[in-house]
Structure formats: C-alpha cells, structure tokens
C-alpha positions in Angstrom: 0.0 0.0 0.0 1.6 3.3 -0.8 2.2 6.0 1.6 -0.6 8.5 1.7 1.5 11.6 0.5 1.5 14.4 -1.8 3.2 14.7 -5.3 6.0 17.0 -4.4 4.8 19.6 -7.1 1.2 20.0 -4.9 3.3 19.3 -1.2 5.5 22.2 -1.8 2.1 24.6 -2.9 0.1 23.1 0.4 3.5 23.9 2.4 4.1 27.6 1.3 0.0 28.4 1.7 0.7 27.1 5.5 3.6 29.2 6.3 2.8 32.5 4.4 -1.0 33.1 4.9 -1.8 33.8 8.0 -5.5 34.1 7.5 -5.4 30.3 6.9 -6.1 28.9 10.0 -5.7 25.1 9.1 -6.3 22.0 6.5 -8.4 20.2 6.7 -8.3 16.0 6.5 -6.8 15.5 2.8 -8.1 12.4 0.5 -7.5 11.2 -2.6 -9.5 11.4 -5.9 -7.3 8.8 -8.1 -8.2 5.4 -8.5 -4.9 4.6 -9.9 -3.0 6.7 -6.9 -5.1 5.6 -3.9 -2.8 6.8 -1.3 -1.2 10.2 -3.4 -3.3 13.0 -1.5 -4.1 15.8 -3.9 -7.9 16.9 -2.7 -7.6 19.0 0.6 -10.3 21.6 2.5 -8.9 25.0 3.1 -10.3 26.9 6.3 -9.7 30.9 6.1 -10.6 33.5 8.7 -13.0 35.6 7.5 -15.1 38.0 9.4 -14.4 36.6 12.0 -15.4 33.3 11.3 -14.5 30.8 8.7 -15.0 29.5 5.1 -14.1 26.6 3.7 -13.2 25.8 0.3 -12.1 22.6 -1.5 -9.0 22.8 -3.4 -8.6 19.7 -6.2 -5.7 19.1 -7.7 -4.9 16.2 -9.8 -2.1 13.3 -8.9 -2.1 12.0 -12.4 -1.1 15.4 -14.0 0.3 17.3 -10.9 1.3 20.6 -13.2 -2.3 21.2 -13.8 -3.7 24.2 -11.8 -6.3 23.3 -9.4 -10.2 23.3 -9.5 -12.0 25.0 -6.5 -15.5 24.2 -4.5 -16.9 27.1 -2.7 -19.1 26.1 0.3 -23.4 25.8 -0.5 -23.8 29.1 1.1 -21.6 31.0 -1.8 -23.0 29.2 -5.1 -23.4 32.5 -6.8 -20.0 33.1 -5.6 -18.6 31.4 -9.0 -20.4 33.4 -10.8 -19.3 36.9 -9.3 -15.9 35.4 -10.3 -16.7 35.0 -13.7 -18.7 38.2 -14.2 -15.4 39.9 -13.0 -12.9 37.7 -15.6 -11.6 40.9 -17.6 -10.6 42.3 -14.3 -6.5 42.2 -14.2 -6.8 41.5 -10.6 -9.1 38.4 -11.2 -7.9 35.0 -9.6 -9.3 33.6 -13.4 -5.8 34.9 -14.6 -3.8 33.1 -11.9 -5.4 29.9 -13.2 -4.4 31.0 -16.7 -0.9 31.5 -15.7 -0.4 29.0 -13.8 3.0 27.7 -12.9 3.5 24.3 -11.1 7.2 24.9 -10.3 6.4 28.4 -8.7 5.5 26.9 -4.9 3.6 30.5 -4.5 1.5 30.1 -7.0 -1.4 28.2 -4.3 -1.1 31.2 -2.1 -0.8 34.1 -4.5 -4.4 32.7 -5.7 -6.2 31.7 -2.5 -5.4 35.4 -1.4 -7.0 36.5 -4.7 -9.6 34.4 -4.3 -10.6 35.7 -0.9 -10.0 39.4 -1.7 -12.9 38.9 -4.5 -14.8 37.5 -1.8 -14.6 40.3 0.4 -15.8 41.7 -2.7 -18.6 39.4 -3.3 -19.9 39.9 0.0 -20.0 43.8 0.3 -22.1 43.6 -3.2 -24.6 41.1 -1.1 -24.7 43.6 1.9 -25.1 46.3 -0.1 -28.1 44.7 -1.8 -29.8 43.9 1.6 -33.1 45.9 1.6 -32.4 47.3 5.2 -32.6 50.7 5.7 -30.4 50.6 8.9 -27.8 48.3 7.2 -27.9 50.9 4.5 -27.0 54.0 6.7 -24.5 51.7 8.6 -22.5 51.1 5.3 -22.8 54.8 4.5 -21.5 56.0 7.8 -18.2 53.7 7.7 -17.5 53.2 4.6 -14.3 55.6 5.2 -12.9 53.3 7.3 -10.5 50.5 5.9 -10.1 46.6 6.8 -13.6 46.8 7.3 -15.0 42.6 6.4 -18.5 42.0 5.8 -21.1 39.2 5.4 -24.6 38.4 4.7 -25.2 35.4 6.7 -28.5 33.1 5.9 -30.4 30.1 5.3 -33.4 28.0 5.5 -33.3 27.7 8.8 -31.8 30.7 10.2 -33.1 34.7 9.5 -31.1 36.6 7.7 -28.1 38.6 9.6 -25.7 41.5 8.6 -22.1 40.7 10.1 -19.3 43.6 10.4 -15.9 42.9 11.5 -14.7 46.6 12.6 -10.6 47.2 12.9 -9.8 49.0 16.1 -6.9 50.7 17.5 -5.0 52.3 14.4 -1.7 51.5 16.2 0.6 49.2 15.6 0.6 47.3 18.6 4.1 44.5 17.7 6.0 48.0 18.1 5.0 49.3 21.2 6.0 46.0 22.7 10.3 45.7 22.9 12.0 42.8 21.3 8.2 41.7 20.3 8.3 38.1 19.2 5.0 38.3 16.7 5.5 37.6 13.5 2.1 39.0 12.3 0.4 41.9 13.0 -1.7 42.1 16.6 -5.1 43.5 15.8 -8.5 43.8 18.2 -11.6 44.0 15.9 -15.0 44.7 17.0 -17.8 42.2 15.4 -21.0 44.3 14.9 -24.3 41.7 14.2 -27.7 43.2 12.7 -30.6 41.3 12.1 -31.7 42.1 8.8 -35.3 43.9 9.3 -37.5 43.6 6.4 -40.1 45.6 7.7 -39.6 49.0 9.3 -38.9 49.5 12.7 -39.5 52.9 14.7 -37.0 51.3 17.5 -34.5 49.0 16.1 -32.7 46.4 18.9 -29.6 47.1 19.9 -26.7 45.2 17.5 -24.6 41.7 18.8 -21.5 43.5 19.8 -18.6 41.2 20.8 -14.3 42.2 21.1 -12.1 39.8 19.4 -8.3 39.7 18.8 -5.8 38.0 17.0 -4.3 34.8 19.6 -1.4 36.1 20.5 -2.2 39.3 21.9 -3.6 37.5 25.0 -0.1 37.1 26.1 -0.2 40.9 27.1 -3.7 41.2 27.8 -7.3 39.8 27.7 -10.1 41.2 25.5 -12.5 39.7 27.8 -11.3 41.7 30.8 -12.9 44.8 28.6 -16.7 45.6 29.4 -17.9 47.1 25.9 -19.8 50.2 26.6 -23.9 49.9 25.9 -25.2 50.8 22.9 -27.8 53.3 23.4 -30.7 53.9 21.5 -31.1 55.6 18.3 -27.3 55.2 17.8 -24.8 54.1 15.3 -21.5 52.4 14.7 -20.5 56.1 13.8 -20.7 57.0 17.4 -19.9 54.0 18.9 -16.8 53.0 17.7 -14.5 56.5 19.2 -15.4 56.4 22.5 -14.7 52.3 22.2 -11.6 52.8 20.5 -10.1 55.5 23.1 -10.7 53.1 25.7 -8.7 50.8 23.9 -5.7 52.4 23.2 -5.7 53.7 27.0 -5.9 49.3 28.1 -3.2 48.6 25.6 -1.1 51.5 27.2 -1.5 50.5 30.6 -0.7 46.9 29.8 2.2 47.5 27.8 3.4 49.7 31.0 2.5 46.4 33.3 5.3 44.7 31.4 8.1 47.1 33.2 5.8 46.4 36.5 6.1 42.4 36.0 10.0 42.8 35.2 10.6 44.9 38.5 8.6 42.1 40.2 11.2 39.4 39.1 13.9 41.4 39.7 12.9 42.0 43.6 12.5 37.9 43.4 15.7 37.1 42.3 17.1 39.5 45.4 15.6 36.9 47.7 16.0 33.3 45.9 19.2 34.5 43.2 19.0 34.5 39.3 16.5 32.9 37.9 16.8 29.8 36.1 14.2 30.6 33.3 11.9 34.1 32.9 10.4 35.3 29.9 12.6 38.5 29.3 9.7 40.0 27.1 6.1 40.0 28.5 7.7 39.2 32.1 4.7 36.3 32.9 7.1 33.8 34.1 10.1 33.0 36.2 11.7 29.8 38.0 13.9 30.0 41.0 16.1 27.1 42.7 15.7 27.2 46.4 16.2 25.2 49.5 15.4 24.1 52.4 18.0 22.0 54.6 18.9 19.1 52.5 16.0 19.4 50.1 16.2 21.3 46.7 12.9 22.4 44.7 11.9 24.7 42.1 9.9 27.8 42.5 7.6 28.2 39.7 5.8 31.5 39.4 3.0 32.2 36.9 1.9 36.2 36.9 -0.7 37.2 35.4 -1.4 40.4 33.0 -3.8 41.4 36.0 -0.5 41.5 38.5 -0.4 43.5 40.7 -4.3 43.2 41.0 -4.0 39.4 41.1 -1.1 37.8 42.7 1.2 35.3 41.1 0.2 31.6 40.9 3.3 29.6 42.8 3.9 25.6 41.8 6.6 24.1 43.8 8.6 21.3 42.1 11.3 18.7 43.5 14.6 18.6 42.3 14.8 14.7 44.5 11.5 13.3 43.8 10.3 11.7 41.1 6.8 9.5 40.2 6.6 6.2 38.8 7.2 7.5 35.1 10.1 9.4 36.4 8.4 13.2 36.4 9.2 15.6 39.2 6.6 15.8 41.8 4.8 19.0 41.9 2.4 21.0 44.2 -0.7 22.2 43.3 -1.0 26.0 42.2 -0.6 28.2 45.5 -2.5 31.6 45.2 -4.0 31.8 48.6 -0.6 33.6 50.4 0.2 37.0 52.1 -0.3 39.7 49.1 -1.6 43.0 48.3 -1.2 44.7 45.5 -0.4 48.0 47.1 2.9 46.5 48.4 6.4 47.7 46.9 7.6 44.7 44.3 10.5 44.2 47.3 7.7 43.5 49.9 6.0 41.5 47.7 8.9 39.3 47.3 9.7 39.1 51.0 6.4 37.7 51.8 6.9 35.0 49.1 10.2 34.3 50.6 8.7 33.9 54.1 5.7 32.2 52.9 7.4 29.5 51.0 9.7 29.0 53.9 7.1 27.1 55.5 5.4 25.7 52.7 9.0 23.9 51.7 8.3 21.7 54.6 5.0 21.1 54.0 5.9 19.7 50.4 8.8 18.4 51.6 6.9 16.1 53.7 4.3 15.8 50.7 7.0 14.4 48.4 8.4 11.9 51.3 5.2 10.4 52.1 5.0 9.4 48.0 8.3 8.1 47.7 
C-alpha cells in the first residue's frame, strides 16, 4: 500500500500556503481522488478567517497530471460566488488569470491565488450587503465606509433569519511595536464584530446590534479582551458614534498593559534578590520566572505564573522537586498556591519578601508531601 503523501509539485504549494498566509487557519483532512494513486493526497479543504469566522473551500488538484492548476468548490452558502468570479474575468486582478498563468514549479502560485480568491470574496460579500433591503444596514454602510479593513457578510439560510455581520478594525496603532523585542510575526489586531438582524419591515426602534471584542491569539499574552466591558449601545445610535469612544478606551488598556510589562519585570527582579538568578523568565512580557531554592537538604523549584492582571491578582506559585520523582520518572509537583500573604499595594520588594517567608514554611510542607509518596 503506498504511503498516503502528496506529489512534491502540490506538497511544496500546500507547504508555502501554510507558512505564508496567515489568515489560513488550518487544512483540513486531505483524501485522494485517483483510482490509480489511492494513497497520493491531492484533494484537501482549506479553512480561512474571514469575518471573524470561517469558510471553507475545497482545493482539487490532480495526482495523475500534478502541473495542472487546481479546481475550486466554494461552500453551498456562496453558489453565486462562482459566478461573481466570472462576471469579473476581464478584471486584471481576477484569480481567473492566476489559473491561466499558472505555474506548477512556482510553490507561491497556491497562495498568491487563494489570497486573490478571498479578496474577490470580500468583494462578493459587500455587493450582497449592499443589496440587503435594510434601511439601517444601509445607513451603517454609509456611515463607515471611510474606514478600511472593514470585512463584511450576509449570513442566511433555511433555517436561520437573515443577519448582517461587520468585522470593525480598532486601534489604528501598531501594537508589535509598542512592545520591545516583540516576538510576533504578524500583526496584533483587536476587531469589534457588529451583528444586525436584517429587518425587512420598518422599525421605529430598532434592537440594539450583537456586539462582541475579538483579537488576534497572540495578543492575550499581554492582555485579555474579555477583561474589557464594551460600553452599551444606546438607543437611536450608530456604529459612527460608537466605535470613538470604544476605540479610546482601547488604546488607553493597551497603554497600561504594555506599561505592566516594566511592573512584572521589576517584580522578578525584587525575586531574584531573595531566591538568586532565575533559572528561566520570559525577558519580554515578564509572565514567568523559575527559581532554585532550598530548604535543609531538600532542593525544589519555584515556579511562578503572573498574570497580565499583577499586581491586581497575585502570582500563581507551583513548587517542584529537584529529588522526587513519580513512577514515570516526572518531578513531583504542588498544586497552584494563590492563597498567600499579598496586596497589590505592596512595593515589588515586599512582595517578594512575603513570598520568601511564605514559601519557607510551605517547603516543609511539600517536603513532607514528596516523602510520604516516595
């Protein structure tokens, strides 16, 4: 049975896509459509952020005749989606002339035409919004369309009523430089996803919108968007008026938690006073540090895990022996200890001699832990 693998001509597309679009968020399970190559992969399910959600598209190429461009199949949802494309061949920009060009040995080619392909759909989908016979959708467009980045989609089906969904850019800043020695490759962004039910019928006093703060992953590593209360929508008002008031409030919680960094790294450094250098801290976002300490005869590591709340939460402390080990030969640990002499008013010095004096007596306390299962 042969080994279920790509021809390298479609491997080193798939591969490129994966590491240079970062709007892809995965593949899905791969098959094969060859009766002659059973186990050659070349049929595979693309998943792209979009709105804030996803679509999926199949990508088919062929094993037999593996310099051939690929065929794609939209989702149900966007059948008149092929025909947008088509409608808008003659454009220079169209993904049709990617096909037509297409170049097997060139491992870009795959990515250079699924970004096409979804820049046409951004397309696509602000033609069906714009057709939506909703007067408040309507005067929503008209009131942002100045903005840019701004994604949107007309979501429906049988069994669902029609909604009008806005992904909204905030913060025009660019977070990755605020941050020194930032580690991101991609841009950070927080986006505000704006959800309007689309009204067929006037309404003298239209419902409130879904509103909902998202952010790219890695941006929780210096703060959460769900520690943000979005202010209420009042009223009579738009995305016009909501989105500056949301949008200062932003840029204020990404100062202060960019300014929490220097607050977590004085934090360590009153630490290492007490227990020495620290084996391992992250030098950037300062959320974690180990220490070697001892008591009497017995050596453990000091685990600390601060949050992007410190000093309004205290660290989480896991104690871990250097001379004990389990049956699979991993270090005993303690649980998480968060329940210990803190306040956040305390100098980062204080705070780090109460740690000190705290974990002098809970060293014996696991000492005795780690004895009693060994």
């Amino acid at each position: 049975m042969a080994s279920e693998t790509s021809p390298p001509l479609i491997a080193a597309q798939l591969n490129h896509l994966v590491l240079n679009f970062p709007l892809l968020a995965k593949i899905e399970p791969k098959w094969s459509g060859s009766k002659d190559y059973g186990g050659v992969l070349d049929r595979f399910t693309l998943v792209i952020s979009y709105c804030l959600d996803f679509i999926k598209w199949d990508v088919i190429f062929d094993a037999e005749y593996p310099m051939s461009a690929p065929d794609f199949i939209f989702g149900p949802e966007d059948e008149s989606f092929q025909r947008f494309l088509v409608l808008h061949g003659e454009d220079p920009k169209s993904p049709l002339n990617c096909l037509g060009d297409w170049d097997s040995q060139d491992p870009t080619q795959l990515m250079l035409l699924v970004k096409e392909l979804r820049d046409q759909y951004m397309a696509y989908q602000k033609k069906l919004v714009g057709e939506v016979q909703d007067d408040r959708v309507k005067f929503e467009i008209s009131t942002i369309a100045f903005r840019e980045g701004i994604e949107m989609q007309l979501s429906s089906g049988f069994d669902k009523p029609a909604e009008v969904k806005f992904a909204v850019p905030l913060v025009d800043t660019n977070i990755n430089k605020m941050v020194p020695g930032c580690p991101w490759i991609y841009p950070q962004k927080i986006y505000l996803q704006v959800i309007y039910p689309v009204e067929k019928k006037y309404v003298s006093t239209p419902s409130a919108p879904r509103l909902k703060l998202v952010a790219t992953p890695d941006l929780k590593t210096l703060f959460s968007i769900d520690d943000i209360k979005l202010p209420t929508w009042l009223a009579g008002m738009c995305m016009a008026e909501y989105l500056p008031p949301l949008e200062e409030t932003l840029e204020k919680q990404v100062l202060e938690a960019i300014s929490l960094i220097d607050v977590r790294r004085r934090f360590i450094e009153a630490l290492a006073v007490q227990f020495g250098r620290p084996v391992e801290a992250d030098p950037i976002f300062c959320r974690k540090a180990t220490f070697i300490s001892a008591s009497g005869v017995f050596t453990f590591m000091v685990h600390l895990t601060i949050t992007t709340q410190f000093p309004k939460q205290p660290p989480a402390i896991m104690l871990q022996s250097c001379q004990h080990f389990n049956s699979q030969g991993v270090p005993l640990k303690s649980v998480s200890l968060t329940d210990y002499p803190f306040s956040p008013r305390w100098e980062a010095s204080l705070m780090a001699e109460r740690i000190w004096d705290f974990l002098a007596d809970e060293a014996l306390i696991f000492k005795k832990y780690c004895n009693e299962r060994n």
